[in-house]
C-alpha positions as CSV (number, residue, x, y, z in Angstrom):
1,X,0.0,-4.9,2.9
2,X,-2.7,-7.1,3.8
3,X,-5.8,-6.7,5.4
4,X,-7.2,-8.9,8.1
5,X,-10.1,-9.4,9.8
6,X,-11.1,-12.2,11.9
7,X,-8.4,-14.3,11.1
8,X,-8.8,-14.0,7.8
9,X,-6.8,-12.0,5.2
10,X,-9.7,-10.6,3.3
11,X,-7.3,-8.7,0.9
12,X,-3.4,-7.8,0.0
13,X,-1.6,-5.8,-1.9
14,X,1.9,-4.4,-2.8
15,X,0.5,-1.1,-4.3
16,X,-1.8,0.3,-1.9
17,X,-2.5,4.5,-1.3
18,X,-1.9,5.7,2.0
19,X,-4.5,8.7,2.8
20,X,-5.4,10.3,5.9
21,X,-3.5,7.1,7.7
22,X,-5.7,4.8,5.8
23,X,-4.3,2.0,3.3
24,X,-6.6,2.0,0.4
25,X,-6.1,-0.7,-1.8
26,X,-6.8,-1.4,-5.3
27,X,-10.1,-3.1,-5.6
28,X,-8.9,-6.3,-7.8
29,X,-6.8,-7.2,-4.3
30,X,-10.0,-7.7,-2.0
31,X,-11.1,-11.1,-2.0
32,X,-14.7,-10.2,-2.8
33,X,-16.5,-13.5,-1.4
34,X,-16.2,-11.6,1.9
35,X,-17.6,-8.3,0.9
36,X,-21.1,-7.4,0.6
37,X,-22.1,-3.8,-0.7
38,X,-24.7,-2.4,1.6
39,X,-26.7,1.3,1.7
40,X,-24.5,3.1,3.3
41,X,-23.0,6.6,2.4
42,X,-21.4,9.1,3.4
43,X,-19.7,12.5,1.9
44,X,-16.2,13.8,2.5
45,X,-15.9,17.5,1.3
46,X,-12.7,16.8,-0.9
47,X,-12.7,12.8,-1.7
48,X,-16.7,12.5,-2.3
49,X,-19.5,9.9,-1.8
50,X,-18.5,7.1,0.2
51,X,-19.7,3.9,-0.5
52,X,-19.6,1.2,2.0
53,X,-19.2,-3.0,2.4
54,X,-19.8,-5.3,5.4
55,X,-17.5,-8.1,5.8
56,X,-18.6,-11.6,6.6
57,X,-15.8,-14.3,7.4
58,X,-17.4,-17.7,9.1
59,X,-20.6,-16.2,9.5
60,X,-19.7,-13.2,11.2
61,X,-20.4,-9.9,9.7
62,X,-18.7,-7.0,10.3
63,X,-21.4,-3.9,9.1
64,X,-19.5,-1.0,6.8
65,X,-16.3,-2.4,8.0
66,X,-15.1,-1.3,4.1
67,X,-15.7,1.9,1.9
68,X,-14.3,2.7,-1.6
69,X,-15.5,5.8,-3.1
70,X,-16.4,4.8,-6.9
71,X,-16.1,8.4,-8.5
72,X,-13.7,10.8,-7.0
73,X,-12.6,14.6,-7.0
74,X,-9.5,15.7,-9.2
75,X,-7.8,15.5,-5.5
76,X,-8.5,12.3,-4.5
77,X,-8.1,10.7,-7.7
78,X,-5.1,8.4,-6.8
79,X,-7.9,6.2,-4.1
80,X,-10.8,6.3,-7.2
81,X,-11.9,2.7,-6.7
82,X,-9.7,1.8,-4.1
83,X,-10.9,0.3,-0.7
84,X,-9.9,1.2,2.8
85,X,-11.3,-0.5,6.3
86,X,-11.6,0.2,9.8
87,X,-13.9,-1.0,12.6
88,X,-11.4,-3.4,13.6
89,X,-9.9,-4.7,10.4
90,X,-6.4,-4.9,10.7
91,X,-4.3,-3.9,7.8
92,X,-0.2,-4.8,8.6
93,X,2.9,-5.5,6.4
């Protein structure tokens, strides 16, 4: 799977986790040049904290376009670490 936004695949994997129709992917497959950690969080009542990145390709940032939750509930511990993306990221085959 890969993961593009503008352009730009900005990470890819063969072993990703497919939750709630979102591809996380192991974080040593994001190309971390493009992600920037930033203050937001948010809490799912079975996964945990969220923790969120903004993605910058050729200047243009794209705000919390990444989370990853860093510690994880026995029932989400398959994503621990893992990254997923939305706000317009495009993840294909």
């Amino acid at each position: 799977m890969k993961a593009i936004w503008n352009n730009t695949v900005i990470a890819e994997s063969n072993d990703t986790v497919v939750i709630e129709n979102n591809h996380y992917f192991p974080k040593e497959s994001i190309k971390q040049e493009f992600f920037n950690a930033t203050q937001t969080h948010t809490t799912c009542p079975w996964k945990g904290k969220a923790h969120y990145y903004t993605v910058t390709v050729d200047g243009k940032e794209n705000k919390d376009a990444a989370w990853h939750y860093p510690e994880v509930s026995k029932m989400a511990k398959p994503i621990e670490g893992y990254v997923a993306f939305w706000k317009g990221v495009e993840v294909v085959e």
